[in-house]
N, CA, C and O atoms as CSV, one atom per row, in Angstrom:
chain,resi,resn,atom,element,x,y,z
A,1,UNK,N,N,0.811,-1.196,0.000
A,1,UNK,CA,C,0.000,0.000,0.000
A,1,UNK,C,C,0.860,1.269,0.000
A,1,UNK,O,O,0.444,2.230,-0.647
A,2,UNK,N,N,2.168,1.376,0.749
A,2,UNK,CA,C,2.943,2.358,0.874
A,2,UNK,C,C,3.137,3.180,-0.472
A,2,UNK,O,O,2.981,4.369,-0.748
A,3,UNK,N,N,3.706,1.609,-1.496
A,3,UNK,CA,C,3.995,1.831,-2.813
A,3,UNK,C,C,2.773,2.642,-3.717
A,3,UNK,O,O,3.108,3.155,-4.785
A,4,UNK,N,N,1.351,2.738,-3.254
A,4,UNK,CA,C,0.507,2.960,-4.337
A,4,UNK,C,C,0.818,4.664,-3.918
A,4,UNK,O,O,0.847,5.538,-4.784
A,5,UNK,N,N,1.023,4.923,-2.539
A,5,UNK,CA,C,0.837,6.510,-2.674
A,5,UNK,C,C,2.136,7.104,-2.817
A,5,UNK,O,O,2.246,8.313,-2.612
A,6,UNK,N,N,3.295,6.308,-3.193
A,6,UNK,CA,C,4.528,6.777,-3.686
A,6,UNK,C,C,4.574,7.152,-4.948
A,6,UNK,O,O,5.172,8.058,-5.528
A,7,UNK,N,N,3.701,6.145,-5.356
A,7,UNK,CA,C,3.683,6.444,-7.005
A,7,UNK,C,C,2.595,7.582,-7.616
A,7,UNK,O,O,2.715,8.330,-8.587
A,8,UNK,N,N,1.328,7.388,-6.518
A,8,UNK,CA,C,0.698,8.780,-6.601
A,8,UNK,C,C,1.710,10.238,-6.238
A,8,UNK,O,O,1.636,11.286,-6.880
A,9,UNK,N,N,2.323,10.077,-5.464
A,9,UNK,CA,C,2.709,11.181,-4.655
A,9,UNK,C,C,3.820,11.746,-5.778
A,9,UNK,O,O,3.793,12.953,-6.019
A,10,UNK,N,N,4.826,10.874,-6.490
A,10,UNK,CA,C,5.564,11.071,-7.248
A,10,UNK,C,C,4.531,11.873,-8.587
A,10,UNK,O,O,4.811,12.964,-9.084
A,11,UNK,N,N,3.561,11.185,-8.898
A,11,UNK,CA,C,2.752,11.929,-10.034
A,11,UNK,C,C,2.737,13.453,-9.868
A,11,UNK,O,O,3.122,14.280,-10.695
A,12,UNK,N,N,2.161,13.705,-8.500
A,12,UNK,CA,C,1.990,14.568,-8.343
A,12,UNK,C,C,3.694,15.841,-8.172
A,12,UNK,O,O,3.755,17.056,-7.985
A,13,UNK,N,N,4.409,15.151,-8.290
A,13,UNK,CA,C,5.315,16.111,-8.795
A,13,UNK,C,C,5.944,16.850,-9.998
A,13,UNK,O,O,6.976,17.521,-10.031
A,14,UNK,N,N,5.165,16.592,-10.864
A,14,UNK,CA,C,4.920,17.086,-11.912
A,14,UNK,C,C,4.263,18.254,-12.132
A,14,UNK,O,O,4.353,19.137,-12.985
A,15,UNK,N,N,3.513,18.049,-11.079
A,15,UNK,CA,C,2.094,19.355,-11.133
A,15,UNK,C,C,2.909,20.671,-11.142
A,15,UNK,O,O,3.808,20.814,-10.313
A,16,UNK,N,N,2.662,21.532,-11.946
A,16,UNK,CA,C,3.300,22.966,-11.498
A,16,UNK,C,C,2.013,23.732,-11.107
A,16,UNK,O,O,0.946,23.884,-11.702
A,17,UNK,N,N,2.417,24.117,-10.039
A,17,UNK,CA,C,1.050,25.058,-8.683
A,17,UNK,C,C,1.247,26.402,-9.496
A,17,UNK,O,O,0.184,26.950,-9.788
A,18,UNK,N,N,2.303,26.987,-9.883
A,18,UNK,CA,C,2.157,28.303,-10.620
A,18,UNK,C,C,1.110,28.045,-11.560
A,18,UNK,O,O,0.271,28.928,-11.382
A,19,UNK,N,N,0.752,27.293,-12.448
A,19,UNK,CA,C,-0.042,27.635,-13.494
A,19,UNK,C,C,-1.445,27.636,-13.318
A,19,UNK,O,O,-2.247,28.360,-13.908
A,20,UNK,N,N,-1.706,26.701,-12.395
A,20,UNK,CA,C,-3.241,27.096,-11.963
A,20,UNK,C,C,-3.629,27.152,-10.243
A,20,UNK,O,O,-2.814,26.992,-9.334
A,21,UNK,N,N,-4.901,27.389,-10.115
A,21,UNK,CA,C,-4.756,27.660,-8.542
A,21,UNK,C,C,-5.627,26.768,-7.482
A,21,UNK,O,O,-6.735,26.493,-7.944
A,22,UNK,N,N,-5.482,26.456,-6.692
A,22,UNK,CA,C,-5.563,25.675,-5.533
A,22,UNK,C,C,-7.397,25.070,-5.955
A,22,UNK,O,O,-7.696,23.881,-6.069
A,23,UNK,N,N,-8.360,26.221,-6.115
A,23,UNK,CA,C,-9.818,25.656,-6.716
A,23,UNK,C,C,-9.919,23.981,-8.201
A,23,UNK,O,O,-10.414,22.859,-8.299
A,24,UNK,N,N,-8.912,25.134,-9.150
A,24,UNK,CA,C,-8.687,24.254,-10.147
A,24,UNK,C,C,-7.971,22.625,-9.761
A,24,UNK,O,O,-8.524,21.608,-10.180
A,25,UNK,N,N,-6.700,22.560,-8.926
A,25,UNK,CA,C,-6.444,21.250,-8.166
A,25,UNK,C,C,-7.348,20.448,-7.591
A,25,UNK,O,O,-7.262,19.223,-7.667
A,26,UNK,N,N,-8.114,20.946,-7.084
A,26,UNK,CA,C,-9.462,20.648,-6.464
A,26,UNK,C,C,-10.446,19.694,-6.900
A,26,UNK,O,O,-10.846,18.612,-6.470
A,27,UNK,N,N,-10.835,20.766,-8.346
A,27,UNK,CA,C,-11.773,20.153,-9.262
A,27,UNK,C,C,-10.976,19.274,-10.267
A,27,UNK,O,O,-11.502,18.443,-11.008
A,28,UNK,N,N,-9.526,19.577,-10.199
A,28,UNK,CA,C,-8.856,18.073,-11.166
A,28,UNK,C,C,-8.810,16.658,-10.253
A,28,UNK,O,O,-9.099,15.507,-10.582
A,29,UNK,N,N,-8.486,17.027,-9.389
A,29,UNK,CA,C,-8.363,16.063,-8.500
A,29,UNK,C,C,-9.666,15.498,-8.331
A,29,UNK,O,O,-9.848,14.284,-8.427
A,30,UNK,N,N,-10.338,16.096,-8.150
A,30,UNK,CA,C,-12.223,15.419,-7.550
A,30,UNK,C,C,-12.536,14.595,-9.275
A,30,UNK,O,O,-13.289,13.621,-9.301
A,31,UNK,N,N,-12.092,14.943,-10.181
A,31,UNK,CA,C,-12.721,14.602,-11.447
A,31,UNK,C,C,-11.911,13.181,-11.161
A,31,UNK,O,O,-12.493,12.098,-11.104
A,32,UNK,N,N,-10.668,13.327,-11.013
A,32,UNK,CA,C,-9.974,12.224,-11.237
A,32,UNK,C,C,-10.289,10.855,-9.858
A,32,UNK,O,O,-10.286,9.665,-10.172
A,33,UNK,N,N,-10.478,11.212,-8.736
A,33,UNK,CA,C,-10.269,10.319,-7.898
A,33,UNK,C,C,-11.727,10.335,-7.509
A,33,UNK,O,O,-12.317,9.266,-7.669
A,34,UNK,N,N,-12.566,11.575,-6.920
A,34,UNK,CA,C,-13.945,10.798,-6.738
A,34,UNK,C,C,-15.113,10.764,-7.403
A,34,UNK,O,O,-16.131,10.392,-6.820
A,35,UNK,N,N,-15.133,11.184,-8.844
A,35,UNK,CA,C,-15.770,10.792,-9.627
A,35,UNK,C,C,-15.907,9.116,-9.928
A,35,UNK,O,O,-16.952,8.466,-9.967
A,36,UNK,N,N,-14.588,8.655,-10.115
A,36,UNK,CA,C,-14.421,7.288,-10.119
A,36,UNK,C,C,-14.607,6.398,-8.564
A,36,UNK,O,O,-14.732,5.176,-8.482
A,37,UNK,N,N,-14.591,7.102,-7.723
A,37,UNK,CA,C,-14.902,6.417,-6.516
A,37,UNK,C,C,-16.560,6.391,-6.575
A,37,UNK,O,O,-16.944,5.224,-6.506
A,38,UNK,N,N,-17.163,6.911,-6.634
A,38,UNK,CA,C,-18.905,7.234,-7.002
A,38,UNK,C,C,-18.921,6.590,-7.418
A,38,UNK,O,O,-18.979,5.643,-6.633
A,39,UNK,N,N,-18.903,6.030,-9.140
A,39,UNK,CA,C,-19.210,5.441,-10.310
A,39,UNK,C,C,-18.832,3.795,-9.605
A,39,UNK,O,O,-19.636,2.879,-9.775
A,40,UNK,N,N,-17.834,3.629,-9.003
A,40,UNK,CA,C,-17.133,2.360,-8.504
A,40,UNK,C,C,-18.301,1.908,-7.529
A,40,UNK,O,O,-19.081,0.967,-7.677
A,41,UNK,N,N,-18.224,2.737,-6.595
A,41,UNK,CA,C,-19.832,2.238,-5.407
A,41,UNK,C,C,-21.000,2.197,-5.891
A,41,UNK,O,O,-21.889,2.144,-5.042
A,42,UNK,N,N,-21.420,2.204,-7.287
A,42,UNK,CA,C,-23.170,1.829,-7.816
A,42,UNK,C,C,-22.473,0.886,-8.975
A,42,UNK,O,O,-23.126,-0.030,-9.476
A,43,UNK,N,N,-21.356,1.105,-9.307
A,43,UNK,CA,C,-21.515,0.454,-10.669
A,43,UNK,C,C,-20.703,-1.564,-10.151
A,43,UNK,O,O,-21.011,-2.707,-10.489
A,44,UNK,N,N,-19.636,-0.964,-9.228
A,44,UNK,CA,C,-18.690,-2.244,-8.597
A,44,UNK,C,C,-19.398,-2.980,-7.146
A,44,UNK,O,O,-19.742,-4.151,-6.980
A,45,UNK,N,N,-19.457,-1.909,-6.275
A,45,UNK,CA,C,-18.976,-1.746,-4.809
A,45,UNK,C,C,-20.531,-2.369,-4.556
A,45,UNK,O,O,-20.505,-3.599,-4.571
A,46,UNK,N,N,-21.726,-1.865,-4.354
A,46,UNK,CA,C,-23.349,-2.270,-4.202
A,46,UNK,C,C,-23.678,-3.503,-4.898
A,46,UNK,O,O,-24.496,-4.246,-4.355
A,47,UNK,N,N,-23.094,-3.892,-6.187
A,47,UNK,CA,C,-23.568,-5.358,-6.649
A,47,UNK,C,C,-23.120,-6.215,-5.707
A,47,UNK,O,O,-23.840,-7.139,-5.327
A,48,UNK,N,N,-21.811,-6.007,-5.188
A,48,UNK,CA,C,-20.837,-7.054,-4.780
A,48,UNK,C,C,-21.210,-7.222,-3.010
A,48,UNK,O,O,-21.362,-8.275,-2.390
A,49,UNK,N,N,-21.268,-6.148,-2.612
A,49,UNK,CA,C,-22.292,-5.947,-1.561
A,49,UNK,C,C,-23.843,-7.283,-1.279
A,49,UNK,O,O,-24.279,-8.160,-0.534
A,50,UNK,N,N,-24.085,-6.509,-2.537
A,50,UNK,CA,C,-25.606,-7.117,-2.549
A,50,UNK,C,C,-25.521,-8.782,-2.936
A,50,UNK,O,O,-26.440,-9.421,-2.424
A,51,UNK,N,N,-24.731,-9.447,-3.617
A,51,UNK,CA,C,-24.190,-10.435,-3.790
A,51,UNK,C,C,-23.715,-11.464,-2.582
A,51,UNK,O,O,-24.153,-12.579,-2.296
A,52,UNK,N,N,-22.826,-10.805,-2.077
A,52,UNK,CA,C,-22.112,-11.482,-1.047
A,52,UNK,C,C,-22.962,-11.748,0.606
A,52,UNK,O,O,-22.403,-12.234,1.589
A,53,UNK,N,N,-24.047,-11.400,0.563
A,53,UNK,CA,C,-25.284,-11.054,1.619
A,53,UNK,C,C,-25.087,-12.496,2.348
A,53,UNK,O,O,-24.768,-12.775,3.504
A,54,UNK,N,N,-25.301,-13.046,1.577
A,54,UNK,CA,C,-25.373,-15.171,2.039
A,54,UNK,C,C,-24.137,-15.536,2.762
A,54,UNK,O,O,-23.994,-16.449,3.574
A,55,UNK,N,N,-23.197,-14.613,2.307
A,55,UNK,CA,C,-21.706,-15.431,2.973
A,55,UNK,C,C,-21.251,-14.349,3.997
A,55,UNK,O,O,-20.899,-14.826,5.076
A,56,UNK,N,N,-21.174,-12.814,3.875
A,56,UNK,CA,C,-20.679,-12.328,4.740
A,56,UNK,C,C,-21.710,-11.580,5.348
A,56,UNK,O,O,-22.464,-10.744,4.850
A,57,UNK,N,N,-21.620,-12.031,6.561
A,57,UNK,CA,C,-22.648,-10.677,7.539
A,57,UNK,C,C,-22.648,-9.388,7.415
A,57,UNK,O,O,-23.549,-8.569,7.594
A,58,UNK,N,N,-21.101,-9.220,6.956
A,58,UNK,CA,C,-21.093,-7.656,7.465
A,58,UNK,C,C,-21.676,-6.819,6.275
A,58,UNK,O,O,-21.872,-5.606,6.362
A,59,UNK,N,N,-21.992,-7.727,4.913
A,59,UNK,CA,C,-22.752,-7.049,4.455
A,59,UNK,C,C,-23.998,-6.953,4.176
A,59,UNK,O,O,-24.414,-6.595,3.074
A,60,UNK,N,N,-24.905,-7.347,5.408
A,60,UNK,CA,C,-26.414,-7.748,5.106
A,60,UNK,C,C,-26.673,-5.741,6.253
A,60,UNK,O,O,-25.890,-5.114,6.966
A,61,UNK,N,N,-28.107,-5.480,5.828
A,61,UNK,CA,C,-28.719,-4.583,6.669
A,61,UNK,C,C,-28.903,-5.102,7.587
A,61,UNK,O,O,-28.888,-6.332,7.634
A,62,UNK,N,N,-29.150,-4.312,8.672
A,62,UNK,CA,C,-29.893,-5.172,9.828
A,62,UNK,C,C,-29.546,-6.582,10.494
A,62,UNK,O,O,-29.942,-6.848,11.629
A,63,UNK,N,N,-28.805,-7.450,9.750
A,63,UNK,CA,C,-28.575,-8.796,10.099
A,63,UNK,C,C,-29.801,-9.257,8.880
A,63,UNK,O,O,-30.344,-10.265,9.333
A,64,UNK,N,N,-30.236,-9.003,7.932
A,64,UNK,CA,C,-31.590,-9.591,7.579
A,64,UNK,C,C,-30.948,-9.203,6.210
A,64,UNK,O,O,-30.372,-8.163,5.889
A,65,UNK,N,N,-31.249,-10.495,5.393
A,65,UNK,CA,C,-30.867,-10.571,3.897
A,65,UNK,C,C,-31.738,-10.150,2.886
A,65,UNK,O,O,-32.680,-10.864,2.543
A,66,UNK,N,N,-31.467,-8.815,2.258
A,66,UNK,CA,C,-32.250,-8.154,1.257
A,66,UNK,C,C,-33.035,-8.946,0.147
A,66,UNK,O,O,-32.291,-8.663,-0.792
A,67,UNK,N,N,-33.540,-9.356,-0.142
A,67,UNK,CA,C,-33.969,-10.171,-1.358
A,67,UNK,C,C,-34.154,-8.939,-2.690
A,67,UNK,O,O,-33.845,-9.097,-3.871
A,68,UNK,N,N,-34.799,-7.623,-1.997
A,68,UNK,CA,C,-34.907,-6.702,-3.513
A,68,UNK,C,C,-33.325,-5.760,-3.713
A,68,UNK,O,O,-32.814,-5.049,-2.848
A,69,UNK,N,N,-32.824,-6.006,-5.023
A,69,UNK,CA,C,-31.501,-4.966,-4.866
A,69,UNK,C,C,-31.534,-3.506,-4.936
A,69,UNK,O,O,-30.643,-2.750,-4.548
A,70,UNK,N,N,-32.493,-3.229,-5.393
A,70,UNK,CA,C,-32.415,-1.783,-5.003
A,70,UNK,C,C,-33.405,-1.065,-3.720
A,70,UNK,O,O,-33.293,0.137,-3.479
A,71,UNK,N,N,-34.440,-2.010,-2.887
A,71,UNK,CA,C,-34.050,-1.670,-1.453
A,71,UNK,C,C,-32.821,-2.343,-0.529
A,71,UNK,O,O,-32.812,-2.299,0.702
A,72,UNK,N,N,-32.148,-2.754,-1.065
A,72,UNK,CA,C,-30.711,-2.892,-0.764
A,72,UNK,C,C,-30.131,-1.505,-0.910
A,72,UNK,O,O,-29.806,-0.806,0.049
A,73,UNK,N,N,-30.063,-1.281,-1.730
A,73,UNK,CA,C,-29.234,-0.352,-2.520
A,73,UNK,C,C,-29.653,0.982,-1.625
A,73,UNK,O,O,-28.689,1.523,-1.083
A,74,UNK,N,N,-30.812,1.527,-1.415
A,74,UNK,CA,C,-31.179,2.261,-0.821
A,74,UNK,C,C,-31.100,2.637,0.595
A,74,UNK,O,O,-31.140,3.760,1.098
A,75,UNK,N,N,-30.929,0.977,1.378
A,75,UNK,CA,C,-30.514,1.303,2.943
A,75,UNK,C,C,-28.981,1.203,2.754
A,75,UNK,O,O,-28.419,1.805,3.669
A,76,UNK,N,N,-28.273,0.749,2.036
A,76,UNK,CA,C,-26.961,0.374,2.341
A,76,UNK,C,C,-26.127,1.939,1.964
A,76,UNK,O,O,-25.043,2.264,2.448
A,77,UNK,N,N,-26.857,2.683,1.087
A,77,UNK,CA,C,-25.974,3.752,0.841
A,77,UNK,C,C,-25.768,5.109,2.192
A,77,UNK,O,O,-24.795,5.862,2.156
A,78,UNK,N,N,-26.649,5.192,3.092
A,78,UNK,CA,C,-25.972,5.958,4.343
A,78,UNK,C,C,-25.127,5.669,4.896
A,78,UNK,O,O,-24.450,6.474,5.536
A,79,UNK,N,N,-24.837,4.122,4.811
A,79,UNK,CA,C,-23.611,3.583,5.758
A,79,UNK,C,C,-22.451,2.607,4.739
A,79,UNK,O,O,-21.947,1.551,5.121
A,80,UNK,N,N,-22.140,3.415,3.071
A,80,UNK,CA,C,-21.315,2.965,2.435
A,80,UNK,C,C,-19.953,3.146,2.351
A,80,UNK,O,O,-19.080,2.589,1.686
A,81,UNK,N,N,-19.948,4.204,3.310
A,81,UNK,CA,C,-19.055,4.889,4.112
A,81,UNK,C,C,-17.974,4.034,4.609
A,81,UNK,O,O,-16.774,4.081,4.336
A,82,UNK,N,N,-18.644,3.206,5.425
A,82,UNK,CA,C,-18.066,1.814,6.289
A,82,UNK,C,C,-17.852,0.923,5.328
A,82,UNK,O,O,-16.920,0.282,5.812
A,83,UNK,N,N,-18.101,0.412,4.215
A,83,UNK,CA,C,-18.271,-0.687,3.495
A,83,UNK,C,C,-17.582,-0.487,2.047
A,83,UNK,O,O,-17.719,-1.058,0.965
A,84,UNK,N,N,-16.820,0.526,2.488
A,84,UNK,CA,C,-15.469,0.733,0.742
A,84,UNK,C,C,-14.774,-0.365,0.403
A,84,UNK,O,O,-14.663,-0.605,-0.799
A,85,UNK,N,N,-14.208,-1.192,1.302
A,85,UNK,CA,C,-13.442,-2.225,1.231
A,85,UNK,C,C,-12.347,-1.499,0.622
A,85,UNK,O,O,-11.684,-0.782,1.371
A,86,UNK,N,N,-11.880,-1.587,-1.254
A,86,UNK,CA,C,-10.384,-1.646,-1.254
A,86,UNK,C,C,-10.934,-0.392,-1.864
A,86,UNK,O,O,-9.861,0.174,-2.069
A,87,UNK,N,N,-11.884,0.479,-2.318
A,87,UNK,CA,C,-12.452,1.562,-2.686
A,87,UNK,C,C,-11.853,2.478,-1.685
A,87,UNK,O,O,-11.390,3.448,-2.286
A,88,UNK,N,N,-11.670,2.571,-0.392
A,88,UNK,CA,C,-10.984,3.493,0.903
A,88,UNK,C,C,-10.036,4.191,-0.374
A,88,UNK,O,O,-10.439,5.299,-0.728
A,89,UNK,N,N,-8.766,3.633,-1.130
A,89,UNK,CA,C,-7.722,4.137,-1.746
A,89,UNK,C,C,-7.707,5.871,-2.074
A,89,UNK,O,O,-7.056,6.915,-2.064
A,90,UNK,N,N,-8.955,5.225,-2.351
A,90,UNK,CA,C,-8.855,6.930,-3.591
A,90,UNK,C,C,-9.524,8.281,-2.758
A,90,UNK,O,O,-9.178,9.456,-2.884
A,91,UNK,N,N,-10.841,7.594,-1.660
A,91,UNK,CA,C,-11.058,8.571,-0.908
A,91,UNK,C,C,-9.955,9.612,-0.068
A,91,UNK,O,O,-10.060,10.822,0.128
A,92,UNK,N,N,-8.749,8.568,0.391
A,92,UNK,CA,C,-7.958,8.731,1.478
A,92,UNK,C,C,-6.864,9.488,0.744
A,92,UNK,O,O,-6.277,10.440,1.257
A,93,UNK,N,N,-6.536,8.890,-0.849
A,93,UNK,CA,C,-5.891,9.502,-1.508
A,93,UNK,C,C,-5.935,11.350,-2.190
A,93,UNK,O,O,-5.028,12.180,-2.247
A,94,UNK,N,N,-7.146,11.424,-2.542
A,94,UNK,CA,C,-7.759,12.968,-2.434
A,94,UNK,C,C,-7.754,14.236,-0.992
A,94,UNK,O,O,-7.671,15.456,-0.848
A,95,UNK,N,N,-7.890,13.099,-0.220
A,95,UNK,CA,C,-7.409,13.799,1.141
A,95,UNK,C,C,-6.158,14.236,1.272
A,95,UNK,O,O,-5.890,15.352,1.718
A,96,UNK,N,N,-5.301,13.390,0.894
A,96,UNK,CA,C,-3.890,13.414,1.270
A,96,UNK,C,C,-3.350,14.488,0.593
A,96,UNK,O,O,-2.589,15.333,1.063
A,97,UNK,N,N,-4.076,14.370,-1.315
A,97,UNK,CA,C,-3.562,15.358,-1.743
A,97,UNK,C,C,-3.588,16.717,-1.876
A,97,UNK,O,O,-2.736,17.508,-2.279
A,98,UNK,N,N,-5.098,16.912,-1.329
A,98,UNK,CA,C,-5.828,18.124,-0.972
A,98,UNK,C,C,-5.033,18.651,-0.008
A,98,UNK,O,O,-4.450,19.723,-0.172
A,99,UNK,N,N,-4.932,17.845,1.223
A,99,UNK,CA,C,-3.877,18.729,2.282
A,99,UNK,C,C,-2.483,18.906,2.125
A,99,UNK,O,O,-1.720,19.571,2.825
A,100,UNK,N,N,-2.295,18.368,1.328
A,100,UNK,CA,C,-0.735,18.659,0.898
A,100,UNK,C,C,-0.442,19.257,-0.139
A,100,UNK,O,O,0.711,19.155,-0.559
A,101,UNK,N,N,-1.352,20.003,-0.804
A,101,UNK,CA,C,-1.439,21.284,-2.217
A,101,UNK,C,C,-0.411,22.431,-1.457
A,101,UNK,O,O,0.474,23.003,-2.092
A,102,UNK,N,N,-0.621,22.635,-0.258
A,102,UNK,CA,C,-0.198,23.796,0.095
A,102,UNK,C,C,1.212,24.186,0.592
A,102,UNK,O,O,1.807,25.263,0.626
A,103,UNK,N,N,1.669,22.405,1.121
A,103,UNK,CA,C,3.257,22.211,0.912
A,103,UNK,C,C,4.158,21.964,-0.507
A,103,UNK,O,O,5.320,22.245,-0.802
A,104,UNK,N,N,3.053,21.302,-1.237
A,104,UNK,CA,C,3.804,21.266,-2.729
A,104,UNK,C,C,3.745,22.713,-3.279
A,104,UNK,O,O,4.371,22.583,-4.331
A,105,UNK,N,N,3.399,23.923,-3.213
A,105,UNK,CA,C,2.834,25.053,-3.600
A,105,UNK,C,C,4.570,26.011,-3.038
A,105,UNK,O,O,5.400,26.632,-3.703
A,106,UNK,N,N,4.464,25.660,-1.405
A,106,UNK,CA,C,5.415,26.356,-0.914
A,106,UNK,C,C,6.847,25.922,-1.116
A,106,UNK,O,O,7.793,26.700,-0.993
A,107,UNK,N,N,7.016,24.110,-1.563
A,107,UNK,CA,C,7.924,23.815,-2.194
A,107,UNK,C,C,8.786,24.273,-3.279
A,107,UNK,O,O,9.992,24.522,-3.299
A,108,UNK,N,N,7.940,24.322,-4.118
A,108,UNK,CA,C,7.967,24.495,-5.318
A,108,UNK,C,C,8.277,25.764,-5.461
A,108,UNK,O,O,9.169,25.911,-6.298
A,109,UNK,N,N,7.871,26.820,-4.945
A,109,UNK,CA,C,8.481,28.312,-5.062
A,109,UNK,C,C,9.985,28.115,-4.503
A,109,UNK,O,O,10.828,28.549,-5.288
A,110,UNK,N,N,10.422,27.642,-3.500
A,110,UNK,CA,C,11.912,27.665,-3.069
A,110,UNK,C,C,12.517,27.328,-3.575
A,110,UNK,O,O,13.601,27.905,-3.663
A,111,UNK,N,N,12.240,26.026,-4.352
A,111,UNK,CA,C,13.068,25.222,-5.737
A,111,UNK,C,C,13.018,26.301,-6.521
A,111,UNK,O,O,13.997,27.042,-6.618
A,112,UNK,N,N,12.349,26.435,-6.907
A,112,UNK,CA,C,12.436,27.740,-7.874
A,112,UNK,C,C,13.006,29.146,-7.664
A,112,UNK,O,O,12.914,30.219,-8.260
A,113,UNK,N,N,13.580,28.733,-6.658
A,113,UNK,CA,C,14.412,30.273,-6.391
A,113,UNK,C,C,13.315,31.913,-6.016
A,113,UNK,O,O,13.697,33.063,-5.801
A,114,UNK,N,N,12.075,31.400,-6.068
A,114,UNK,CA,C,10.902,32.587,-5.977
A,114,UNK,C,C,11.232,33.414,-4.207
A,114,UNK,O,O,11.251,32.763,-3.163
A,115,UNK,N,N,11.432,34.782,-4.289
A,115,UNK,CA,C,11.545,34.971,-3.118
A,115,UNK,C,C,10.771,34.905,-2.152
A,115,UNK,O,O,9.802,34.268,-2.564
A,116,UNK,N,N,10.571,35.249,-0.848
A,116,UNK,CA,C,9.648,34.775,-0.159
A,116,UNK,C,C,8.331,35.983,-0.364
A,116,UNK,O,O,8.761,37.133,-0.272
A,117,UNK,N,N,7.504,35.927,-0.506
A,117,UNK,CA,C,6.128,36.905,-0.613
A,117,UNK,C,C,5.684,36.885,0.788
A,117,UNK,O,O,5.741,35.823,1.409
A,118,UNK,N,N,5.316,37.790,1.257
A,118,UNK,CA,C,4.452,37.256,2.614
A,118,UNK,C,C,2.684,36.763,2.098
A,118,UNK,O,O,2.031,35.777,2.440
A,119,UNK,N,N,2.196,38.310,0.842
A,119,UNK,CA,C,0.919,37.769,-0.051
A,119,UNK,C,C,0.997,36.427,-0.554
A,119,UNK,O,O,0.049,35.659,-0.393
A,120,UNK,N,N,1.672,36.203,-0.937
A,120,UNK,CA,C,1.642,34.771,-1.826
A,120,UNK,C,C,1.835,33.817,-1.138
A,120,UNK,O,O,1.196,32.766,-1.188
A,121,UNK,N,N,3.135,34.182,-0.100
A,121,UNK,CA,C,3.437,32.514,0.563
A,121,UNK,C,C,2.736,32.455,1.835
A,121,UNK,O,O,2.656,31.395,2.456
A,122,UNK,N,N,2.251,33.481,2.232
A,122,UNK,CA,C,1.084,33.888,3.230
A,122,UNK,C,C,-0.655,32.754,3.067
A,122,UNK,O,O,-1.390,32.122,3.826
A,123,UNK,N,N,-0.539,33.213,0.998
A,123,UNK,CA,C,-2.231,32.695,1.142
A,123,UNK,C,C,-1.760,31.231,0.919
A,123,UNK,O,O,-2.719,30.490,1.134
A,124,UNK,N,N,-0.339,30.337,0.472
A,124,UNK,CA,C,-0.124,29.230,0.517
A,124,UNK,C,C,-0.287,28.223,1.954
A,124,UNK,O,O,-0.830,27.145,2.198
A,125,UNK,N,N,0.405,29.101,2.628
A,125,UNK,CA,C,0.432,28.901,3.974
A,125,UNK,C,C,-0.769,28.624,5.075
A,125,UNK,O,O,-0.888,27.753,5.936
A,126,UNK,N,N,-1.340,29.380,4.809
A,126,UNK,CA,C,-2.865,29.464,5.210
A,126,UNK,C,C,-3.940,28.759,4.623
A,126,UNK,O,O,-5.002,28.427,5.148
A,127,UNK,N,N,-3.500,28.554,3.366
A,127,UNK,CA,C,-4.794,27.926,2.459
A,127,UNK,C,C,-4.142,26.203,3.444
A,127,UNK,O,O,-4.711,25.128,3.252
């Protein structure tokens, strides 16, 4: 697991923070990691759920085995939260990278020789 966010983390050094700004990271990032996390929990994550009811407890409602899948589908999604299994990746991964925009931001100006701003490395700092 170490390895998957090394190799994310390395991607992300590519990114140059000068060219666009902390909103735009945001919405690239959300397109890329939880758009596909969404699409994964109705299209992957709820069949397999709803499937596996007979063998594993932990994914029945209630203790009581759904017979219809989409009132399955309907109680199981407040608490899908709990039930990502290997889906966790990408949630945890958007986190990581979201909070760390603002050290790659302040990095990246020092590599670059940028002097220190208090405006600029102020709203990095803070953001």
């Amino acid at each position: 697991m170490p390895l998957f966010f090394y190799i994310s983390g390395m991607g992300l050094t590519f990114f140059d923070p000068a060219k666009s700004s902390y909103k735009d990271f945001v919405v690239g990032k959300a397109k890329r990691l939880l758009l596909p996390l969404v699409i994964a929990c109705f299209v992957l994550l709820v069949p397999r759920l709803y499937l596996s009811q007979e063998y594993e407890p932990w994914t029945r409602i209630e203790d009581v085995i759904e017979t219809n899948y989409f009132v399955y589908m309907w109680k199981v999604l407040p608490s899908i939260h709990n039930k990502l299994s290997w889906l966790w990746f990408l949630g945890v991964l958007f986190i990581a990278l979201i909070l760390n925009f603002p050290l790659l931001a302040f990095s990246y100006r020092r590599r670059n020789s940028i002097p220190f701003d208090i405006q600029a490395d102020g709203k990095i700092i803070l953001g």
